[in-house]
Legacy VTK file of the C-alpha trace (Angstrom):
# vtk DataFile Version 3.0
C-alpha trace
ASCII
DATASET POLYDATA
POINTS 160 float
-4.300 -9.643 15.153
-3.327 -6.839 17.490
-0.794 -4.372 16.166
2.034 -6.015 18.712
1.420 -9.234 17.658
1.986 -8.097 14.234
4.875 -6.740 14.844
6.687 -9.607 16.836
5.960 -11.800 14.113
7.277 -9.223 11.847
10.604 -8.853 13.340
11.024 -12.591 14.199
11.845 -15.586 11.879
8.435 -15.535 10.743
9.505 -12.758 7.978
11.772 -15.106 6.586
9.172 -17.398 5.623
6.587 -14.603 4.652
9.494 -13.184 2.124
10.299 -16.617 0.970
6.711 -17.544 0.236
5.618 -14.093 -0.889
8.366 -12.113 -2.256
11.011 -14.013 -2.674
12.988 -11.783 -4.777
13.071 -9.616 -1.797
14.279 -12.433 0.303
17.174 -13.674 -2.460
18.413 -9.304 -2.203
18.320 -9.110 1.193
15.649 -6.723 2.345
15.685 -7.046 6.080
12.819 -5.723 8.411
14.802 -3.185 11.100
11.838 -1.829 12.915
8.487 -1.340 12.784
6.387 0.728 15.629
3.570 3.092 15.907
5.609 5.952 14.036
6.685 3.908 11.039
8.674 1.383 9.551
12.234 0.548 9.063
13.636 -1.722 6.157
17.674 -2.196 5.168
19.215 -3.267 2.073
22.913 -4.052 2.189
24.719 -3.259 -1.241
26.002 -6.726 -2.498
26.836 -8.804 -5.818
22.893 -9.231 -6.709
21.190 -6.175 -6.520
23.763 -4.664 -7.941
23.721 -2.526 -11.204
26.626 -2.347 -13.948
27.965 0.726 -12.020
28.633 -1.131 -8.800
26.014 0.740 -7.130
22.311 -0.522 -6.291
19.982 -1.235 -8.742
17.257 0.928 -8.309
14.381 -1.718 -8.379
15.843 -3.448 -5.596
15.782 0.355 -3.416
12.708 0.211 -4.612
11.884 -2.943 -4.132
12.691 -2.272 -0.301
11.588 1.423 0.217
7.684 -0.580 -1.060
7.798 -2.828 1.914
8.378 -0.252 4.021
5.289 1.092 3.386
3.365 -2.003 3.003
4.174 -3.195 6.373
2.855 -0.084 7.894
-0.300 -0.677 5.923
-0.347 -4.289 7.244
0.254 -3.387 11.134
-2.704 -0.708 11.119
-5.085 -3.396 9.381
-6.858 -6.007 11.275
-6.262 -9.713 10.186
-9.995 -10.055 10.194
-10.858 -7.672 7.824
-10.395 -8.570 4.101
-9.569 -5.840 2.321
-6.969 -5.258 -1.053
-4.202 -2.929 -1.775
-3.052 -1.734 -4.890
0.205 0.323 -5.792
-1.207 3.072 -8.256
2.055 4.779 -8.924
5.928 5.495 -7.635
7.863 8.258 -7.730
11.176 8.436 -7.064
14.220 10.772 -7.170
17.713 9.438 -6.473
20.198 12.091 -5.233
23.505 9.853 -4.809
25.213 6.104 -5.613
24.016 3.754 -3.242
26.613 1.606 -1.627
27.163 -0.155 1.889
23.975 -0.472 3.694
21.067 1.625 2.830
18.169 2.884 5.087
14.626 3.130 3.946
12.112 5.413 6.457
8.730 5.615 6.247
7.528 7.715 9.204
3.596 8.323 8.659
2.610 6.090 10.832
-0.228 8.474 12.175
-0.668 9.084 9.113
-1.475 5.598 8.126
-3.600 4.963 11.672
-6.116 7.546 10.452
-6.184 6.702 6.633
-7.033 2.844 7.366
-9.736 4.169 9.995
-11.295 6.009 6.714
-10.441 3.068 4.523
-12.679 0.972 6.469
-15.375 3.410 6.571
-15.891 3.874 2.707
-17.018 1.253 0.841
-15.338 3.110 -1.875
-12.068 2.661 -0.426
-9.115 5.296 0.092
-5.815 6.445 -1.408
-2.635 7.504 0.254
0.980 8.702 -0.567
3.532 7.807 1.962
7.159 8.954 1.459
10.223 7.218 1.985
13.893 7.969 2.759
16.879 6.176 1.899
20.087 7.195 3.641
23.513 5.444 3.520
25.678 4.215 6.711
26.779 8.269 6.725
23.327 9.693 6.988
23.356 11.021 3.488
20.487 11.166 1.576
20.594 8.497 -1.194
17.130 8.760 -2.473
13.465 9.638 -2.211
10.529 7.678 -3.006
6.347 8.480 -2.844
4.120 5.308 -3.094
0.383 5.617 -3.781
-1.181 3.264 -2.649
-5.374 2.258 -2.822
-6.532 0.192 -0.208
-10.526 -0.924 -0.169
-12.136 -3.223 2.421
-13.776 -6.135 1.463
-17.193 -5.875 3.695
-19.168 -8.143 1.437
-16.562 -11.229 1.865
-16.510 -11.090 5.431
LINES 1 161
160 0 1 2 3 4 5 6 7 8 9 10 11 12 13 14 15 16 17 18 19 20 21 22 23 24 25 26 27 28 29 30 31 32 33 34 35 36 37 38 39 40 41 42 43 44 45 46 47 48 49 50 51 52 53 54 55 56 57 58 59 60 61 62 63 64 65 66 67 68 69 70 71 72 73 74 75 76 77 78 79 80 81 82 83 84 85 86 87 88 89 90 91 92 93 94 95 96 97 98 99 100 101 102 103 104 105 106 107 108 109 110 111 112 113 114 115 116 117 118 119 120 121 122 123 124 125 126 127 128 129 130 131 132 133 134 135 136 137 138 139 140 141 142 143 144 145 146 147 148 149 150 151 152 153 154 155 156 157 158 159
C-alpha cells in the first residue's frame, strides 16, 4: 500500500473501525487522527469526563496513550503492507510541564527521520531501534508535555 493510500484511509472513516477493532480504549477517549504527511503525524485528544484524572486535568496514560499513536502511524505510513515485520515499544519517557485541559496537540515531526530508519529496518535482519519525540501543546500553544518512544521494529523476511 502506497504511502497516500495509507494515509486516505487513515484520515477517513476507516480509523474508526481500525481504533474500534484495535485499540478501542483509544477510540472510547477520543484520540482523533488530525494529519498525517511526509513530515509527521498529528493526533488530538480533547479533555473530557473519561480520560480525566481526579484533578480535572488529563490522565496521563490517555496523553500517552495518544502521543504513542502518533508515532505508530508514522511507522505504519513508511512500511509497506507487504512486508511483515513487528514493532515493539521498548521504553517511554515523558516529562509533563503543565495541566492539560481543552484540546491537546500531540506532534511527531521525524518523518525523515522515520523514511530512512524503516529503509535500514528492512535491510537488517537484525532489525532497528528508534526514538521519536513528541509534543503536546494546548489550544494556546503552550507546551503541556514531552514524550520519547523507543520503538524496535524487525522485518519478517522468512514469513514472506
Amino acid at each position: 500500500m502506497s504511502k497516500q493510500a495509507f494515509r486516505k484511509k487513515a484520515t477517513g472513516s476507516f480509523f474508526w473501525l481500525f481504533l474500534l477493532q484495535k485499540l478501542p480504549l483509544a477510540f472510547l477517549a477520543g484520540v482523533k487522527l488530525k494529519e498525517i504527511d511526509n513530515n509527521g503525524s498529528i493526533t488530538t485528544l480533547r479533555h473530557r469526563w473519561i480520560n480525566q484524572n481526579p484533578f480535572r486535568s488529563m490522565y496521563f496514560a490517555a496523553m500517552q496513550m495518544a502521543a504513542e499513536l502518533s508515532t505508530g502511524l508514522l511507522l505504519f505510513q513508511y512500511i509497506n503492507r507487504d512486508t511483515r515485520f513487528s514493532m515493539l515499544l521498548l521504553n517511554v519517557r515523558a516529562s509533563y510541564h503543565k495541566k492539560a485541559i481543552g484540546n491537546i496537540t500531540f506532534s511527531c515531526e521525524e518523518g525523515s527521520r522515520v523514511d530512512t530508519f524503516v529503509k535500514d529496518m528492512l535491510a537488517n535482519p537484525a532489525g532497528e531501534t528508534i526514538e521519536l519525540e513528541v509534543k503536546a501543546k494546548n489550544e494556546s500553544g503552550d507546551l503541556v508535555a514531552d514524550f520519547v518512544f523507543v520503538w524496535s521494529c524487525k522485518s519478517n523476511k522468512a514469513q514472506n
